[in-house]
N, C-alpha and C positions, 0 to 999 in steps of 0.2 A: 749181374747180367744186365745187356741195356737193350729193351725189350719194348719194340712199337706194337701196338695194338690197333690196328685199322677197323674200327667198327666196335669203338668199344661205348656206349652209350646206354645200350640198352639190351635184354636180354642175354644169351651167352656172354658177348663181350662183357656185359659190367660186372657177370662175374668172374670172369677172369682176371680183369681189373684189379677185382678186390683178391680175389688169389695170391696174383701173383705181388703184390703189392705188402703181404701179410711180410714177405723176406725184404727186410731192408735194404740188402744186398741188391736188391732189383732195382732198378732205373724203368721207369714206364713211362712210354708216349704213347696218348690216346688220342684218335682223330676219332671223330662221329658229327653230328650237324646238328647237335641238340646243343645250346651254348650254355641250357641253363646246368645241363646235368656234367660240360664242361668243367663250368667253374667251380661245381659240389666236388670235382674228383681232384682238383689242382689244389681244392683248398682244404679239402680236406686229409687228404694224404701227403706226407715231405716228399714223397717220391715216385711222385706222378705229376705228368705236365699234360699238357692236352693242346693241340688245337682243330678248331673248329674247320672241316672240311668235308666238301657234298662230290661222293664218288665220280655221280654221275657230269658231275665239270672237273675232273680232276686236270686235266690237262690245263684250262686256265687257273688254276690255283698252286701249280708245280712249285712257282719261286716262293711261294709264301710257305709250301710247307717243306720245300728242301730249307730255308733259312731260317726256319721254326727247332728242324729236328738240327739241325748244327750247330744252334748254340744249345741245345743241351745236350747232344753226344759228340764224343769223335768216331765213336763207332759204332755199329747196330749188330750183336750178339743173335738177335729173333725178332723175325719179324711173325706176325699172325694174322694174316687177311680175311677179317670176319662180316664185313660190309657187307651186303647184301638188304637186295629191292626184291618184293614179289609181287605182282599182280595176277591172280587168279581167275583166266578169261579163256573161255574159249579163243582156238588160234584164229580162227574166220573172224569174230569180235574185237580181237587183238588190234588195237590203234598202230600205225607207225612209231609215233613219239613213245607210246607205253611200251613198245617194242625195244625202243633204243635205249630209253630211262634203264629198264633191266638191263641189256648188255651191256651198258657204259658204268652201271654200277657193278655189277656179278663180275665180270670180266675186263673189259676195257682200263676202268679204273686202277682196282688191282694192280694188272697187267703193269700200266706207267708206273704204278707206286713201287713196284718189284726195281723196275728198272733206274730208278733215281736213289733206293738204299742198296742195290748191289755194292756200290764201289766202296759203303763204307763197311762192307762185312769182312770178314778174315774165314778163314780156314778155321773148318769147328762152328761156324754160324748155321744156324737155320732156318729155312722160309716152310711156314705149314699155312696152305692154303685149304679153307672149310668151302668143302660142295658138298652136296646132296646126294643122297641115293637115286634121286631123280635124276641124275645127269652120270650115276653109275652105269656102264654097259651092261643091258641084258637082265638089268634090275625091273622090275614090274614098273607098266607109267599110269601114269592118273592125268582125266580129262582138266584142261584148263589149268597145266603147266608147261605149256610147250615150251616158250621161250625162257621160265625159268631153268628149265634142267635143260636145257640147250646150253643157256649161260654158264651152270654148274657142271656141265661137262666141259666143255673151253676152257675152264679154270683149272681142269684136272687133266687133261690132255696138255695145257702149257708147263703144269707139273711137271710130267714126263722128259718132255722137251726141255727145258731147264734145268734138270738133273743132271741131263746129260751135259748140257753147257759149260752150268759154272763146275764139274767134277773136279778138273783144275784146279781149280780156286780153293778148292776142298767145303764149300761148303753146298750141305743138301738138303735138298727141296722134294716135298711130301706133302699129303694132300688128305684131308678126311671127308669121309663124304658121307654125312648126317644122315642117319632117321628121324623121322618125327622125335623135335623135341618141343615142350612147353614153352612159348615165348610169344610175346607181345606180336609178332608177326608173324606165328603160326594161328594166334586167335584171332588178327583182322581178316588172314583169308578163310579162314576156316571156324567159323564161329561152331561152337559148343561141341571139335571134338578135341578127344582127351588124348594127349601123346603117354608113353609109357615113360619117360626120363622128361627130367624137367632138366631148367636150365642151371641151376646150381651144381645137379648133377655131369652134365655134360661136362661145363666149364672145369669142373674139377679135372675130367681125364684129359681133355685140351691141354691144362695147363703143364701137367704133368709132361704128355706128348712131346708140347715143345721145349721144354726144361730139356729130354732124356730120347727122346724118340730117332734123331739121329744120328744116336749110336750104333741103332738096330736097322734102319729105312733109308734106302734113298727113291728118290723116283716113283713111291709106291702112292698107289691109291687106295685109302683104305678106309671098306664100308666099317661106319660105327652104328649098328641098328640093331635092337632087337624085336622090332617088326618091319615090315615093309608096307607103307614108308616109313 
């Protein structure tokens, strides 16, 4: 399988990373904006490439990472949209700029990145987009994430919309939408509390997901929580 990884650096993504990296068989491309922990994962695995790319400029960065993932795939089997920005702020406290940093990351980004690996997917490929429970409908909200599950709903509403698109194409598009898991950016906005799943745990049924999950899902949006959030 030849299998991109958008946000794989740190937290869930790096253990996916190392997941899916365990089957030779896999081919991984990992974009994140961390260059150090880049080169630990190119160099340290035959079968992961990496490059360095920051969501929230993705549009100026397009030709560098369509000509990145070309010469090492002709085709992309799965892709995994794990990138995500949080800022934990009241919406009245909420900046402009800190407003757009999340959308352009959580959504916007994504969004272009979907749209420049489509052409090279085939029939039987998969795109699994991770949103939140916060951006689930009708799921309980918490103060001082407006714009994030704003974002994580956009992500999961484009889901839908895209399912239906590429059906043609045959391939589909799914979306998971997280409860609190353990991870580096669940402890900077949220200092000292404890998620129920951590992120080895997570990554593992991720990984799984998008291996097998398109067998059974198109279009679907599906809460993975066993609390809220």
């Amino acid at each position: 399988m030849n299998i991109i990884v958008n946000g794989g650096t740190r937290g869930i993504g790096r253990e996916i990373v190392d997941n899916l990296s365990l089957n030779t068989n896999n081919q991984i491309f990992v974009t994140g904006r961390n260059d150090t922990i880049l080169k630990s994962l190119s160099s340290g695995y035959r079968n992961v490439r990496t490059c360095s790319i920051d969501m929230s400029l993705f549009d100026s960065q397009t030709k560098k990472f369509e000509e990145s993932v070309l010469s090492y795939f002709k085709k992309v089997d799965i892709l995994i949209n794990l990138a995500g920005f949080l800022v934990a702020k009241d919406f009245l406290e909420m900046t402009n700029s800190e407003a757009r940093l999340i959308m352009e990351t959580n959504f916007f980004g994504p969004a272009s990145l979907i749209r420049l690996v489509k052409p090279m997917m085939s029939a039987g490929s998969h795109i699994v987009n991770v949103s939140s429970m916060g951006g689930f409908q009708g799921s309980s909200k918490f103060r001082g994430l407006s714009y994030y599950s704003a974002s994580k709903a956009a992500i999961a509403c484009l889901t839908e919309c895209l399912a239906v698109e590429f059906q043609e194409s045959g391939i589909n598009v799914n979306c998971l939408a997280l409860g609190a898991v353990q991870t580096e950016m669940l402890n900077e906005a949220f200092p000292g509390y404890k998620a129920p799943v951590d992120a080895k745990q997570m990554a593992r049924f991720i990984s799984e997901f998008a291996l097998t999950g398109h067998k059974f899902f198109n279009g679907k949006i599906l809460p993975v929580a066993v609390s809220n959030p």
